[in-house]
C-alpha positions in Angstrom: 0.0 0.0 0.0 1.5 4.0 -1.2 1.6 5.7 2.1 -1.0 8.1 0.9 -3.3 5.3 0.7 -2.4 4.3 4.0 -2.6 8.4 5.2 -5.9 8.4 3.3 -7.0 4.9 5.3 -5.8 6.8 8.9 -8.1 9.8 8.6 -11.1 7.8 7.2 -10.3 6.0 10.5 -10.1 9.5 12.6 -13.6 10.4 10.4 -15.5 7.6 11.8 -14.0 7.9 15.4 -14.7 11.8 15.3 -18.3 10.6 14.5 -18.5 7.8 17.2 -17.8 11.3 19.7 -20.6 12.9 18.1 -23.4 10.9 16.9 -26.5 11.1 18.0 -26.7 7.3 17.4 -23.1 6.4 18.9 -22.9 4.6 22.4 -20.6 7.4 23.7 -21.8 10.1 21.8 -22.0 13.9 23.0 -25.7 13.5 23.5 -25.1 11.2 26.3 -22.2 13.7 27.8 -25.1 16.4 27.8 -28.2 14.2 29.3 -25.9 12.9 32.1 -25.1 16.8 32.8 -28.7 17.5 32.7 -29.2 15.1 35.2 -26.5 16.2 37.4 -28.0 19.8 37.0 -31.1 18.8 38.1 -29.7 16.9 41.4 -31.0 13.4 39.5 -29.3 10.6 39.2 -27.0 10.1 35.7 -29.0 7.8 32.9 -25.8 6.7 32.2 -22.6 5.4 33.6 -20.0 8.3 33.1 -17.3 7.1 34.3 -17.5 4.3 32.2 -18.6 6.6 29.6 -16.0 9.3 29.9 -13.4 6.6 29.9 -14.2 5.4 26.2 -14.5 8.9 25.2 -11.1 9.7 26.5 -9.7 6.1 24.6 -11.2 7.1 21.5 -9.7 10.8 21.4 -5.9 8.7 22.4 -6.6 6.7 19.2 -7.3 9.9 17.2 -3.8 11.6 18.8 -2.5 8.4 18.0 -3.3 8.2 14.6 -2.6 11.8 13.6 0.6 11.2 15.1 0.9 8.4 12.5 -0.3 10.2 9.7 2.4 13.2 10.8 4.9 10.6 10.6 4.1 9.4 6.9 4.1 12.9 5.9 7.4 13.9 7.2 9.1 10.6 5.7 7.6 11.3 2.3 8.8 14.8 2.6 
């Protein structure tokens, strides 16, 4: 594979994980981040578990960093 491809393949990958963070569909999307603060606002209890929830955000934006650092990489060796 010509490292562009392999560049190209690495942000398609940051894409969809960028997504995962924000769909309205994703099991740790923002909307779940929001309705937990709601809850806390409102002195209820959380519909969701955040801490298990904030940890698989936080993996997800290491795998990002991790593969932007990759992609930084390709780009300064092809350079």
């Amino acid at each position: 594979m010509e490292t562009r491809e392999i560049i190209n393949s690495k942000q398609r990958e940051i894409l969809a994980l960028k997504n995962r963070l924000t769909a309205n569909c994703s099991d740790i999307g923002d909307y779940k981040i929001i309705k937990s603060l709601e809850a806390k606002l409102k002195n209820e209890p959380a519909p969701y578990d955040t801490d298990e929830l904030i940890a698989e955000r936080e993996a997800v934006r290491q795998k990002i960093n991790d593969l932007q650092d990759e992609i930084d990489k390709l780009e300064k060796e092809g350079n």
